[in-house]
Jmol script that loads the backbone (N, CA, C; Angstrom):
load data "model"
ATOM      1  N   UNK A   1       9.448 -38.758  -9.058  1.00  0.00           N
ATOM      2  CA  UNK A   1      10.418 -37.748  -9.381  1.00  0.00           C
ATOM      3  C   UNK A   1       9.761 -36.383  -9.560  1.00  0.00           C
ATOM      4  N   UNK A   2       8.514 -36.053  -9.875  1.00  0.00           N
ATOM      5  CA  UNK A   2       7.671 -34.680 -10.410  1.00  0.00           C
ATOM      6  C   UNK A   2       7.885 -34.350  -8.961  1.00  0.00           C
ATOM      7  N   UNK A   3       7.632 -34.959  -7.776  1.00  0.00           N
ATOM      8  CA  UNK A   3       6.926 -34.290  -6.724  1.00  0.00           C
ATOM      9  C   UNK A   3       8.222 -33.589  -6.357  1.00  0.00           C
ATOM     10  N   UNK A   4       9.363 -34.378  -6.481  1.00  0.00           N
ATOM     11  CA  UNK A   4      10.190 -34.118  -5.913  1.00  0.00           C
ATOM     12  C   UNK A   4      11.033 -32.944  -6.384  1.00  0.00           C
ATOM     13  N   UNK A   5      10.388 -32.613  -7.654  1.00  0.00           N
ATOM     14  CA  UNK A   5      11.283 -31.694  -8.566  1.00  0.00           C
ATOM     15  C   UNK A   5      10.510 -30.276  -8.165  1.00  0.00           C
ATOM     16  N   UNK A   6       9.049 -30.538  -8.014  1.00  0.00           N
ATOM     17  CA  UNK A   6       7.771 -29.740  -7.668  1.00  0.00           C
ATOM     18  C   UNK A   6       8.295 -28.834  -5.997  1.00  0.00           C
ATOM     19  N   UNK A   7       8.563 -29.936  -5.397  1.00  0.00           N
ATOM     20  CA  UNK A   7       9.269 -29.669  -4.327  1.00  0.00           C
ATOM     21  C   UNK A   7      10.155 -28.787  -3.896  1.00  0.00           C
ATOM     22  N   UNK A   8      11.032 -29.119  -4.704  1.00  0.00           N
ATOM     23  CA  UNK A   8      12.682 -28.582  -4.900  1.00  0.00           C
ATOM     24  C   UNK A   8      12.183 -26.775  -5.017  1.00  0.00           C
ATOM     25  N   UNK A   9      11.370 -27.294  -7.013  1.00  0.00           N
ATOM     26  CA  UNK A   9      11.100 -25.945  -7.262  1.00  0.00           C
ATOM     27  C   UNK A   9      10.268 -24.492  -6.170  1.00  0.00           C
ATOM     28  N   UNK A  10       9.616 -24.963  -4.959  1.00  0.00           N
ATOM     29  CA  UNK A  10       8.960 -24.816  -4.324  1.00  0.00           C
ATOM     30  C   UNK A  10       9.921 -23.837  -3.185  1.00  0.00           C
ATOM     31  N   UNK A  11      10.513 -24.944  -2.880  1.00  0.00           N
ATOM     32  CA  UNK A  11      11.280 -24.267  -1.788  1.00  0.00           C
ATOM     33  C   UNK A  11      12.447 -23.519  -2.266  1.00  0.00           C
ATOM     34  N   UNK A  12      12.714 -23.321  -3.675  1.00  0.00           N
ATOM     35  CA  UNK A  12      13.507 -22.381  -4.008  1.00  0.00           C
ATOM     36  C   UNK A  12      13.310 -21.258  -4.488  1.00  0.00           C
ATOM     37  N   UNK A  13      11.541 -21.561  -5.027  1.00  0.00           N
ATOM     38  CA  UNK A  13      11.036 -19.929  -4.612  1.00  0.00           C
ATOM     39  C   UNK A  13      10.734 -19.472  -3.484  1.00  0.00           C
ATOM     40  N   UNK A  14      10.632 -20.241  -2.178  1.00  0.00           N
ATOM     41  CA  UNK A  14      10.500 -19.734  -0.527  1.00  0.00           C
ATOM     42  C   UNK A  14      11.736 -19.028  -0.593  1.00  0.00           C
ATOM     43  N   UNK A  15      13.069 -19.421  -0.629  1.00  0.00           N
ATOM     44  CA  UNK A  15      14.272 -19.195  -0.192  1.00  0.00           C
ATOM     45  C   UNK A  15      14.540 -17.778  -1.007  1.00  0.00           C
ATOM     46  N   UNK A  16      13.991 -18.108  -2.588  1.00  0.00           N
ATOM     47  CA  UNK A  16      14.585 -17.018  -3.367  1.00  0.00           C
ATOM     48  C   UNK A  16      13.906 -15.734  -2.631  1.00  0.00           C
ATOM     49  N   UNK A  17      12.638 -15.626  -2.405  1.00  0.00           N
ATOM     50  CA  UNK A  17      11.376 -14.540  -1.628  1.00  0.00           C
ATOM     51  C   UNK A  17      12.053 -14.100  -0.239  1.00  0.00           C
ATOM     52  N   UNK A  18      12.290 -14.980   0.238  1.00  0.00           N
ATOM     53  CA  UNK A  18      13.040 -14.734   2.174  1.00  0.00           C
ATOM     54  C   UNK A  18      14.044 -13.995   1.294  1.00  0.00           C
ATOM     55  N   UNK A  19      14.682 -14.063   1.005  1.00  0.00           N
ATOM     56  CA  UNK A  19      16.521 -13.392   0.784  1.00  0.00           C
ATOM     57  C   UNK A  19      16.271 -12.299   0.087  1.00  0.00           C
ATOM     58  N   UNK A  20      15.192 -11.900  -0.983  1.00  0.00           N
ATOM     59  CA  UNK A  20      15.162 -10.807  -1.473  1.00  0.00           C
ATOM     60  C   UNK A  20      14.470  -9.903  -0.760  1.00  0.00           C
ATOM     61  N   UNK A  21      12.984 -10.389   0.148  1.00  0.00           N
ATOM     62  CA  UNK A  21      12.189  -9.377   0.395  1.00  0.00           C
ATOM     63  C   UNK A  21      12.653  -8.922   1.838  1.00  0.00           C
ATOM     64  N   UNK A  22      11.876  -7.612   1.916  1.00  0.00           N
ATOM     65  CA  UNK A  22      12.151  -6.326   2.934  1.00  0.00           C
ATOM     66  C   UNK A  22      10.630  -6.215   3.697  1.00  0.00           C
ATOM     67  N   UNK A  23      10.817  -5.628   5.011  1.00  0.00           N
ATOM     68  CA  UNK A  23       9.559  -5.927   5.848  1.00  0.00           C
ATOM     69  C   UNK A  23       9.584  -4.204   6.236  1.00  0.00           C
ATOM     70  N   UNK A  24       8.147  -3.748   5.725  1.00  0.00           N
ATOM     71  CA  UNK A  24       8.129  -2.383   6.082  1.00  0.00           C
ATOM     72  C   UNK A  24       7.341  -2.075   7.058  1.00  0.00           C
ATOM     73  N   UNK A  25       7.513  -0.765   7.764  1.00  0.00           N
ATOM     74  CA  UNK A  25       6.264  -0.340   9.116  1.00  0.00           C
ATOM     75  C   UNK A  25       6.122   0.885   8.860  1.00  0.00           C
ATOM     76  N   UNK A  26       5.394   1.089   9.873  1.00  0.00           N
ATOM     77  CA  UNK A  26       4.938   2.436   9.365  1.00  0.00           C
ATOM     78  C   UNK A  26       4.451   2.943   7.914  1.00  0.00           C
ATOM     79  N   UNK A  27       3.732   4.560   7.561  1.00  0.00           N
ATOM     80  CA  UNK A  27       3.282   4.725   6.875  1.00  0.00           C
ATOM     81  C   UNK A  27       4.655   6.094   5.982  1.00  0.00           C
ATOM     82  N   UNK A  28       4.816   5.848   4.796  1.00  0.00           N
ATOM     83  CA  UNK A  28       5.633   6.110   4.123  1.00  0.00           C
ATOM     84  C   UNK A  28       5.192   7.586   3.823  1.00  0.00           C
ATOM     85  N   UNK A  29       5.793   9.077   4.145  1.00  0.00           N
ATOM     86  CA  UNK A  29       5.422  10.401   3.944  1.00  0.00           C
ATOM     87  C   UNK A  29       6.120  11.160   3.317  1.00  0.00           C
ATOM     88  N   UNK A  30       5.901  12.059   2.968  1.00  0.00           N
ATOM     89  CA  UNK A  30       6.538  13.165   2.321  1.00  0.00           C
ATOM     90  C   UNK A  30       7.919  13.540   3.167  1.00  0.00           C
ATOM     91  N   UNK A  31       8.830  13.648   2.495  1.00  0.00           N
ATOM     92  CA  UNK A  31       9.768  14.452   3.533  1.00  0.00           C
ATOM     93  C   UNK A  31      10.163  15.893   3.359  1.00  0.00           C
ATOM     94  N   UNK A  32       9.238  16.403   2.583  1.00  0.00           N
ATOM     95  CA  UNK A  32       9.363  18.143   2.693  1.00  0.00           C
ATOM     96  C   UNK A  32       8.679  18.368   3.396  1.00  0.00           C
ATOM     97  N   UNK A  33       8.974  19.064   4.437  1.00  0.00           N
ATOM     98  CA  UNK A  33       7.971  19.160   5.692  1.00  0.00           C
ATOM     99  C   UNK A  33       8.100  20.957   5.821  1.00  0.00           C
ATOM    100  N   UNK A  34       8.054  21.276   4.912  1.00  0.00           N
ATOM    101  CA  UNK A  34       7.913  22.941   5.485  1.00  0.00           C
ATOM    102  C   UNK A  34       6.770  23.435   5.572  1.00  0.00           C
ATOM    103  N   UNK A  35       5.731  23.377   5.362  1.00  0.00           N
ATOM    104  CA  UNK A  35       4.456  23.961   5.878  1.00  0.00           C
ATOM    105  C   UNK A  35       4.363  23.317   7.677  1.00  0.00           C
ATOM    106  N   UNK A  36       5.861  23.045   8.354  1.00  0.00           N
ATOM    107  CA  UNK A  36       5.045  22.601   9.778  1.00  0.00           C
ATOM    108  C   UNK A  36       6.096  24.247   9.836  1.00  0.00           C
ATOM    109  N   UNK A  37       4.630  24.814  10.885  1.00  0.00           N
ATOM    110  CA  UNK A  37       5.642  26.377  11.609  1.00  0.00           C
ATOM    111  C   UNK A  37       5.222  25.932  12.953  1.00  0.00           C
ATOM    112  N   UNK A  38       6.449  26.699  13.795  1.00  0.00           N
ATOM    113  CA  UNK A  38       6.227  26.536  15.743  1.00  0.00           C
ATOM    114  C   UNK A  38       5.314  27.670  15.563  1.00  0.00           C
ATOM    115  N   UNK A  39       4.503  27.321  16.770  1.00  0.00           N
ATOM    116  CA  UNK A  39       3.546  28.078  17.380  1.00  0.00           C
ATOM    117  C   UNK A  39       2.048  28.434  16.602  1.00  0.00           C
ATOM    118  N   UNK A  40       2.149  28.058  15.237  1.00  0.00           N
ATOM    119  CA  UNK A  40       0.829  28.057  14.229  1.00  0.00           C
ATOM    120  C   UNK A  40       0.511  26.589  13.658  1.00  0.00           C
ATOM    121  N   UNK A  41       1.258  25.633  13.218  1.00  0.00           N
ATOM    122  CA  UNK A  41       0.856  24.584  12.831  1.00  0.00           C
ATOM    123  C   UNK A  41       0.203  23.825  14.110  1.00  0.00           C
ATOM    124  N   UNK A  42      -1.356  23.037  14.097  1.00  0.00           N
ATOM    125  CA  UNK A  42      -1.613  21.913  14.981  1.00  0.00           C
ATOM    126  C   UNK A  42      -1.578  21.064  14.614  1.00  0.00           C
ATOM    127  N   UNK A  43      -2.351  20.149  15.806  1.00  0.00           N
ATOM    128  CA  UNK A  43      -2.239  19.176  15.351  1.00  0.00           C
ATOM    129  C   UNK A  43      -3.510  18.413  14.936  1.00  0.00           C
ATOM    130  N   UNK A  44      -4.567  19.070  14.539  1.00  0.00           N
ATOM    131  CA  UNK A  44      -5.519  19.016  13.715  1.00  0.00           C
ATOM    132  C   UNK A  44      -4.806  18.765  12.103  1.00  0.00           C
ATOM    133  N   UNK A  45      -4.173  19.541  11.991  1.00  0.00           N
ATOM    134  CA  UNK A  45      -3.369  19.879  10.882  1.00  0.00           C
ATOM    135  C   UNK A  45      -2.601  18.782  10.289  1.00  0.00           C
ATOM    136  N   UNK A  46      -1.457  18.545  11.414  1.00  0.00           N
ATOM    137  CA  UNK A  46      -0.855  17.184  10.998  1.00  0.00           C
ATOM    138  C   UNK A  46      -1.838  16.310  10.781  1.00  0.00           C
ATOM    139  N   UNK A  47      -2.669  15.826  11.770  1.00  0.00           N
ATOM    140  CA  UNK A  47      -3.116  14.288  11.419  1.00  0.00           C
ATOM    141  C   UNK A  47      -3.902  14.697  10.022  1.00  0.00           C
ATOM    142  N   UNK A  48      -4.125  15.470   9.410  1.00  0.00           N
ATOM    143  CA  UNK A  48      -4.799  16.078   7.950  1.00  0.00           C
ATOM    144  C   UNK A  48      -3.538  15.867   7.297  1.00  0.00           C
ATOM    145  N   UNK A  49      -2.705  16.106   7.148  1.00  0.00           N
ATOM    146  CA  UNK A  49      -1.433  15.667   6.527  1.00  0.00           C
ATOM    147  C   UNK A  49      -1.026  14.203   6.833  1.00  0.00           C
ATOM    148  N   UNK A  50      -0.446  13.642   7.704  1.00  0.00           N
ATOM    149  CA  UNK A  50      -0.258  12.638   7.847  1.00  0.00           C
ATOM    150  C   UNK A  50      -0.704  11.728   8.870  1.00  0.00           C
ATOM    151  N   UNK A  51      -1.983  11.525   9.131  1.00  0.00           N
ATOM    152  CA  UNK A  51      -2.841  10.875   9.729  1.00  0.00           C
ATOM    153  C   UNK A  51      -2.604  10.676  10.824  1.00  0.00           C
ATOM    154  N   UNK A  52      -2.980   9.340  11.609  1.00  0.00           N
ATOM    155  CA  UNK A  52      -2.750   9.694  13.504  1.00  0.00           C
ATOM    156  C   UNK A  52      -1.028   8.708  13.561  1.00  0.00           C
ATOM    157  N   UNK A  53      -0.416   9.360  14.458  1.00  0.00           N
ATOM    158  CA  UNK A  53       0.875   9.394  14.720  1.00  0.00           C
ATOM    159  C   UNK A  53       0.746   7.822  15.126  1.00  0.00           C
ATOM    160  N   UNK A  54       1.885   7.063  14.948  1.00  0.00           N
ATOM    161  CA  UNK A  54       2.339   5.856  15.034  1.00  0.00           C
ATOM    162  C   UNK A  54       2.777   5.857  16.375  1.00  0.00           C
ATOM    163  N   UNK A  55       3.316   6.967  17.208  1.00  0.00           N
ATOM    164  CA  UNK A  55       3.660   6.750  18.350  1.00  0.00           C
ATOM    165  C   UNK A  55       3.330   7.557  19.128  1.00  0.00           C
ATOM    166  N   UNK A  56       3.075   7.786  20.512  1.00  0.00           N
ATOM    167  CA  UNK A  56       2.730   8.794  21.501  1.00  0.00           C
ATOM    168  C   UNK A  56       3.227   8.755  22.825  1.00  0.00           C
ATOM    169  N   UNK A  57       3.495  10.080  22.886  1.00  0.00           N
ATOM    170  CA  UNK A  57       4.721   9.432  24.367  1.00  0.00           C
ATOM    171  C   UNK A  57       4.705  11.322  24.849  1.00  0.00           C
ATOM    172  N   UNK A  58       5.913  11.670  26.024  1.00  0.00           N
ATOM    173  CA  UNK A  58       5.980  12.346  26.364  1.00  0.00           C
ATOM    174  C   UNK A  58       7.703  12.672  26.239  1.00  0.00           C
ATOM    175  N   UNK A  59       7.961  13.942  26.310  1.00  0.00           N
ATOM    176  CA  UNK A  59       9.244  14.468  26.708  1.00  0.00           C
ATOM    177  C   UNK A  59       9.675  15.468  27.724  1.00  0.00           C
ATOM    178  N   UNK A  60      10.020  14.891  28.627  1.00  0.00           N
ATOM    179  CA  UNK A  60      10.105  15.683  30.109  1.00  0.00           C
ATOM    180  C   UNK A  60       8.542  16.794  30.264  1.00  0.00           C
ATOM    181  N   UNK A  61       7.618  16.139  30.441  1.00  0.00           N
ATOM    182  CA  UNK A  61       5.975  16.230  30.462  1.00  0.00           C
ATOM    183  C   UNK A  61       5.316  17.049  29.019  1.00  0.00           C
ATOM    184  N   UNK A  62       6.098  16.948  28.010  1.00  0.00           N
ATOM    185  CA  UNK A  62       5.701  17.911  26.779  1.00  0.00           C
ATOM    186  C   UNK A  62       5.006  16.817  26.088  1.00  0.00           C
ATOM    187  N   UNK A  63       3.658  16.863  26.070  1.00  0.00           N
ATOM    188  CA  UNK A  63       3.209  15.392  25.155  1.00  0.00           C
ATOM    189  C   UNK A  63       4.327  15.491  23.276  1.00  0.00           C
ATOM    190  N   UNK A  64       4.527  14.221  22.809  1.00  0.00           N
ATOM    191  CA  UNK A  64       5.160  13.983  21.731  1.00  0.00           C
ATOM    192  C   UNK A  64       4.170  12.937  20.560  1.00  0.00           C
ATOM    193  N   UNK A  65       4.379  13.297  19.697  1.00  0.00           N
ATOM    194  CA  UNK A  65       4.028  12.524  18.498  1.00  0.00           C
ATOM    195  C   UNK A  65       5.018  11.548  17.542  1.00  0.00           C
ATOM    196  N   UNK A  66       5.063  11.011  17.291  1.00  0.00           N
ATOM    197  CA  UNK A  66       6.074  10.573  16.162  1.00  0.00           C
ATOM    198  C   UNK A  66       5.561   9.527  14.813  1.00  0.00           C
ATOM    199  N   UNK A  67       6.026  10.095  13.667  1.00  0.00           N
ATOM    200  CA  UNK A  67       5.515   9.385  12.771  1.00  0.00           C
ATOM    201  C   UNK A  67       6.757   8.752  12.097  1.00  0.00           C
ATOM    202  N   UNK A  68       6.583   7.575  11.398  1.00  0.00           N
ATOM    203  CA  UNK A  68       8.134   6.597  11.077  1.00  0.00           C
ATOM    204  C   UNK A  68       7.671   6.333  10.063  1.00  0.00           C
ATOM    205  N   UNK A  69       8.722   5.772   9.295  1.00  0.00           N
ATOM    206  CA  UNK A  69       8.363   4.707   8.134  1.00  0.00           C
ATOM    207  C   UNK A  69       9.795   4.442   7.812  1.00  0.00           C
ATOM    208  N   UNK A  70       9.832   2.230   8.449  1.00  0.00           N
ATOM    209  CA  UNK A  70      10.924   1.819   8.264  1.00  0.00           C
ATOM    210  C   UNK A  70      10.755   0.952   7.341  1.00  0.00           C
ATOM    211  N   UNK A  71      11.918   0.427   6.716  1.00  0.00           N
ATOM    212  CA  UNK A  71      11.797  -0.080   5.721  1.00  0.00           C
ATOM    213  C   UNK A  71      13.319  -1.250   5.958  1.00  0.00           C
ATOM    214  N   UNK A  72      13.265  -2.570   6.333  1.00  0.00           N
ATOM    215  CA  UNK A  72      14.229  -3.258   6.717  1.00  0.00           C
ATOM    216  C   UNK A  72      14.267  -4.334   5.693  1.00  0.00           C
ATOM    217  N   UNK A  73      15.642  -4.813   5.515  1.00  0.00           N
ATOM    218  CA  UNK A  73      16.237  -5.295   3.930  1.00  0.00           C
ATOM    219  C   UNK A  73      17.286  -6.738   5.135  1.00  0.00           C
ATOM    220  N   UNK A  74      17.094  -7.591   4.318  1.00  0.00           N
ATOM    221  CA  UNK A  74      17.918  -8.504   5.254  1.00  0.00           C
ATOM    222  C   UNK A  74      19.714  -8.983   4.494  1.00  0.00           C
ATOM    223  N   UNK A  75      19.540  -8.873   3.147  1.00  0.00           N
ATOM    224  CA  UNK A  75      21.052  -8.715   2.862  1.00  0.00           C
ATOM    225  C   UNK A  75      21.031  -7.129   2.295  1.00  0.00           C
ATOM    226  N   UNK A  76      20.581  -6.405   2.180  1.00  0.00           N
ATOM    227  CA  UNK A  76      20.751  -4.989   1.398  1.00  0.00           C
ATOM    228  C   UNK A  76      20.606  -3.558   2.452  1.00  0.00           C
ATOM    229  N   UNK A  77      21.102  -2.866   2.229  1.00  0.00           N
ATOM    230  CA  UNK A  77      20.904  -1.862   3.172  1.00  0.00           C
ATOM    231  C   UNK A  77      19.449  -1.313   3.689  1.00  0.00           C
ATOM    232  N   UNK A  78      18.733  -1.452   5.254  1.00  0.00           N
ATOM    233  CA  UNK A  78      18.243  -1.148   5.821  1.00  0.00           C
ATOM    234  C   UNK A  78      17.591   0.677   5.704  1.00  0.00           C
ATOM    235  N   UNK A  79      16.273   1.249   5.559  1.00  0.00           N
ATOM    236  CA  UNK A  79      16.415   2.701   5.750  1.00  0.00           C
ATOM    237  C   UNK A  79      15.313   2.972   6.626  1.00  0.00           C
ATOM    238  N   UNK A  80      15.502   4.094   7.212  1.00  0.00           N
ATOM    239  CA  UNK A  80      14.603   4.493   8.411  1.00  0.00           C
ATOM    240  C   UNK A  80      14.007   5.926   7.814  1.00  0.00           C
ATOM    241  N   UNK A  81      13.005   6.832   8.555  1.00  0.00           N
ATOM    242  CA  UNK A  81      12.578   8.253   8.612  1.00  0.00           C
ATOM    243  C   UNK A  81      11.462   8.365   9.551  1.00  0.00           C
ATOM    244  N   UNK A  82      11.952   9.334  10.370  1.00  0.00           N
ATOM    245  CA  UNK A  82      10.450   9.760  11.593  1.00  0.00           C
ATOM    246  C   UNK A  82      10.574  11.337  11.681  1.00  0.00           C
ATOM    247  N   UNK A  83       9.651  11.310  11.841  1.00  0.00           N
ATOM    248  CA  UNK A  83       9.804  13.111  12.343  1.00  0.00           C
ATOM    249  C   UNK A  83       8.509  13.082  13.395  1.00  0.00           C
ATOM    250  N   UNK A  84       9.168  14.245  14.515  1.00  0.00           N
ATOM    251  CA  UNK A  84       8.757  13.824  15.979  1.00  0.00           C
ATOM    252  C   UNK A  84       8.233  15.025  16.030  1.00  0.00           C
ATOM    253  N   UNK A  85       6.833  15.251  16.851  1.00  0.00           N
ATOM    254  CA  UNK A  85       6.182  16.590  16.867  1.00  0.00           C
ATOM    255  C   UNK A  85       6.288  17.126  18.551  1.00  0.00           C
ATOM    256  N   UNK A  86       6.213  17.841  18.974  1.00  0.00           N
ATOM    257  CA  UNK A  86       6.143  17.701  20.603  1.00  0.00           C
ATOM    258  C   UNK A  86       5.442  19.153  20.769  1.00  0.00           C
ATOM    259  N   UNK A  87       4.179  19.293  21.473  1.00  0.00           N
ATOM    260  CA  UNK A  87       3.143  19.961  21.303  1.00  0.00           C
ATOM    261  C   UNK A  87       2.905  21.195  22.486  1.00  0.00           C
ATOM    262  N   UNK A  88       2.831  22.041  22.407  1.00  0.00           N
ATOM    263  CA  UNK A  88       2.396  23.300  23.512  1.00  0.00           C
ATOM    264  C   UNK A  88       1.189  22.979  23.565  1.00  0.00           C
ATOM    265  N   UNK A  89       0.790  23.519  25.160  1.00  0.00           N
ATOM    266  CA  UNK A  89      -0.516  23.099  25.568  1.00  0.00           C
ATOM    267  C   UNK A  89      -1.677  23.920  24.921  1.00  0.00           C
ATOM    268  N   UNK A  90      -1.317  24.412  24.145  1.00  0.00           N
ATOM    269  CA  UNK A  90      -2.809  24.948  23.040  1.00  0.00           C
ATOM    270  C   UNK A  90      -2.442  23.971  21.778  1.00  0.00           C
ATOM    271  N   UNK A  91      -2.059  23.013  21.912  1.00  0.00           N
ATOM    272  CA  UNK A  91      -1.563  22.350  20.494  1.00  0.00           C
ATOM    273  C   UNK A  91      -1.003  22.438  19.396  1.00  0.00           C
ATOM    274  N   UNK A  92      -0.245  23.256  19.588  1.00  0.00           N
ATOM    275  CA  UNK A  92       0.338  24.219  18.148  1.00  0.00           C
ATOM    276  C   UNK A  92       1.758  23.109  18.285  1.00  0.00           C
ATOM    277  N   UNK A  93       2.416  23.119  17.497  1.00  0.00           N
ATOM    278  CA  UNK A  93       3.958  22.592  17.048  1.00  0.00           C
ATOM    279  C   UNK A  93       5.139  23.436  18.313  1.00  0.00           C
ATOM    280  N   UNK A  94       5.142  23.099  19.524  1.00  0.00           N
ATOM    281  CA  UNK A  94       6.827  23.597  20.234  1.00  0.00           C
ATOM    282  C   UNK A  94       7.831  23.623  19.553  1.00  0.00           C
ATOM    283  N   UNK A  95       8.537  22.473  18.463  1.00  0.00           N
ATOM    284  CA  UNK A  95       9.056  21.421  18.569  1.00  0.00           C
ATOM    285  C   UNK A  95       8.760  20.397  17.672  1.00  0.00           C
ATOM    286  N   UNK A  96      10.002  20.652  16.849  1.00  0.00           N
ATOM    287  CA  UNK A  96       9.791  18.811  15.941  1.00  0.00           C
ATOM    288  C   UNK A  96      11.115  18.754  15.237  1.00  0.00           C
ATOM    289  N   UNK A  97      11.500  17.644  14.979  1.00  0.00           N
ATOM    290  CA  UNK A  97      12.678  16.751  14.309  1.00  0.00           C
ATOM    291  C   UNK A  97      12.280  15.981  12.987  1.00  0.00           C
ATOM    292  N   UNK A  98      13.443  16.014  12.144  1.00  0.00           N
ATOM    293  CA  UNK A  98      13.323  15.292  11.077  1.00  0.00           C
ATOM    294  C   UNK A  98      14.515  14.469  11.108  1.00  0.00           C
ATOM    295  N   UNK A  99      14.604  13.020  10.602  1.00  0.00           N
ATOM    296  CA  UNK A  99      15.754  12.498  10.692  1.00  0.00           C
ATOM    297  C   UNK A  99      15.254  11.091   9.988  1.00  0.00           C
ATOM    298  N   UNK A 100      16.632  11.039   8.556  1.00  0.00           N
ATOM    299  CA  UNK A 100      15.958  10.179   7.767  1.00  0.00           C
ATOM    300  C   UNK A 100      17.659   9.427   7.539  1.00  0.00           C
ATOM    301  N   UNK A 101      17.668   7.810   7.135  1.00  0.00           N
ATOM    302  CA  UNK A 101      18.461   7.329   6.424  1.00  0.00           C
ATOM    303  C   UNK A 101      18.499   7.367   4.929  1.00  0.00           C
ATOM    304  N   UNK A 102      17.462   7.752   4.391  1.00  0.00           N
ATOM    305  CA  UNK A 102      16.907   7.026   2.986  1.00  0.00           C
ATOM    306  C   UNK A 102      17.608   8.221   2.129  1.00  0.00           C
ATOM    307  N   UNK A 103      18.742   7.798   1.047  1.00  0.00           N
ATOM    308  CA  UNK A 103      19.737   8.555   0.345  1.00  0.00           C
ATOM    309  C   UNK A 103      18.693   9.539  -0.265  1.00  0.00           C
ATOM    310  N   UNK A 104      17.813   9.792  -0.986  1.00  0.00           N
ATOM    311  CA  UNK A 104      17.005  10.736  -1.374  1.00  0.00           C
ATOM    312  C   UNK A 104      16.935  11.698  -0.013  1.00  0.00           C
ATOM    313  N   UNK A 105      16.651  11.898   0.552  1.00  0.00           N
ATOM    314  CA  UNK A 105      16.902  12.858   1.894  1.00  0.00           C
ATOM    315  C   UNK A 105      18.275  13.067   2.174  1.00  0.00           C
ATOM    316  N   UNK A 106      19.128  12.252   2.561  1.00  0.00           N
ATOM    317  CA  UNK A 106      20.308  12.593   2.671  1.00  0.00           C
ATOM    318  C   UNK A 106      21.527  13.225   1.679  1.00  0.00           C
ATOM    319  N   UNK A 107      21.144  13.157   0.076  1.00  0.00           N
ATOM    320  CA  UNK A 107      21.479  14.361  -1.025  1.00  0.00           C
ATOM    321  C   UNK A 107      20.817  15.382  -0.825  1.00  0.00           C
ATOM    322  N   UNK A 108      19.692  15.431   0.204  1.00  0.00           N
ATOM    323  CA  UNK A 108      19.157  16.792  -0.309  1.00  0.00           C
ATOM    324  C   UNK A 108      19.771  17.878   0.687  1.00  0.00           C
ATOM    325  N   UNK A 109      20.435  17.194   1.612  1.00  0.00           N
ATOM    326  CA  UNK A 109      20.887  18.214   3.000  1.00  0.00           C
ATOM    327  C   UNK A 109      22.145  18.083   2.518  1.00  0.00           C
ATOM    328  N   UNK A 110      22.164  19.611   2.562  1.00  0.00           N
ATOM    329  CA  UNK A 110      23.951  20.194   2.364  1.00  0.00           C
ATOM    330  C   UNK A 110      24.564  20.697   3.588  1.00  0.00           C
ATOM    331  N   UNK A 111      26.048  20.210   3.496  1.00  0.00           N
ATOM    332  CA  UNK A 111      26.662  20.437   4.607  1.00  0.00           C
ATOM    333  C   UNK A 111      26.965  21.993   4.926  1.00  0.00           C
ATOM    334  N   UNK A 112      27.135  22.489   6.177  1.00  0.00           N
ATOM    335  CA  UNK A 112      27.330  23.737   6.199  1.00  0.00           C
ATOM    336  C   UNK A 112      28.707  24.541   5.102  1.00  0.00           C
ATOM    337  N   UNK A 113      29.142  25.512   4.890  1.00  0.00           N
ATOM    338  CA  UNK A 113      30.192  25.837   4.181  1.00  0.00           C
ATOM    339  C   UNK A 113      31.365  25.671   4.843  1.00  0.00           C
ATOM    340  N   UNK A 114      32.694  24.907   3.992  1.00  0.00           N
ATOM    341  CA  UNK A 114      33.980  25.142   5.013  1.00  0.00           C
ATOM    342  C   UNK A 114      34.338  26.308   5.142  1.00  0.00           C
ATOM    343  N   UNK A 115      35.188  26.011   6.208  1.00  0.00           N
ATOM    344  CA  UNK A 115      35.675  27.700   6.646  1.00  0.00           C
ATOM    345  C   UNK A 115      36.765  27.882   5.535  1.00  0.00           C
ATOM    346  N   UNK A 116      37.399  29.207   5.066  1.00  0.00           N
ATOM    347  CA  UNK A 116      38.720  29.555   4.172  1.00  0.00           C
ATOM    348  C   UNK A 116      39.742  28.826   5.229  1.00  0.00           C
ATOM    349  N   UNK A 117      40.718  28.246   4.306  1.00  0.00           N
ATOM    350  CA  UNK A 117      42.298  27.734   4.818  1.00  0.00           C
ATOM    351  C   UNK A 117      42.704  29.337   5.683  1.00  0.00           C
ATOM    352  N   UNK A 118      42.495  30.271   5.522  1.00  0.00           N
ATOM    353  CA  UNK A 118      43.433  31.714   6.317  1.00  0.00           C
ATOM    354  C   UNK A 118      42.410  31.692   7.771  1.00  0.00           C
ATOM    355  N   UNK A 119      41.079  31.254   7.878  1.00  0.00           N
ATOM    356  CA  UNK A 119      40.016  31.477   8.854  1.00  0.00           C
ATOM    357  C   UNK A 119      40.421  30.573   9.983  1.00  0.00           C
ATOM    358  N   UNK A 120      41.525  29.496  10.079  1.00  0.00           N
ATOM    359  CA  UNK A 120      41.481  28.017  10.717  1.00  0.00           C
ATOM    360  C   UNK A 120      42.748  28.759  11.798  1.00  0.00           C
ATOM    361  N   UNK A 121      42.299  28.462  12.698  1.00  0.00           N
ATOM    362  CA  UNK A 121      43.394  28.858  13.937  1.00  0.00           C
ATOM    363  C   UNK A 121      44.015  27.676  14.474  1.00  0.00           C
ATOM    364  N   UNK A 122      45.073  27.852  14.966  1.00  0.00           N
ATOM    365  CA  UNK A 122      46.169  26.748  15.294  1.00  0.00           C
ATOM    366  C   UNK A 122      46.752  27.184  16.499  1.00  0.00           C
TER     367      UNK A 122
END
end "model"
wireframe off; spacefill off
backbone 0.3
color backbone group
């Protein structure tokens, strides 16, 4: 009967661990990103900030960078964040994106202002 209880107890901490835990990638960064400027930030710079890019690719021949950090939940909500660098041929910043799920980022962006009820054309 021990083994079997040993057992039990066993696989109901497997089950309890699978159902709670979350599988992350990538490397987890800052998301105030204002020290990146076009045409002065490199990319010496970035990888000094956030080390060598997780991904490398091109955009219609503009080499690209991208750095992520996902974070996936199997009953609880899922969150993502990458921000994508895409480089002029002296290496400076063309070009870059930020785009995050994770509610701490998404309170911090305010929507543009509505227009006045008299401003709305019909």
């Amino acid at each position: 009967m021990q083994k079997s209880s040993l057992g039990c107890f066993m696989m109901t901490c497997f089950m309890t661990l699978t159902l709670t835990s979350c599988v992350t990638s990538g490397r987890e960064f800052n998301s105030k990103l204002d020290w990146i400027q076009k045409g002065k930030t490199n990319q010496q710079q970035v990888k000094l900030v956030l080390g060598d890019p997780q991904f490398v690719g091109s955009s219609d021949g503009t080499p690209a960078w991208t750095y992520g950090f996902y974070k996936y939940r199997l009953f609880s909500p899922s969150y993502t964040k990458e921000v994508k660098f895409y480089w002029n041929t002296d290496q400076t910043v063309e070009s870059w994106s930020f785009n995050s799920s994770f509610p701490t980022d998404i309170s911090g962006v305010t929507a543009p202002p509505a227009k006045p009820a008299s401003a709305v054309t019909r």
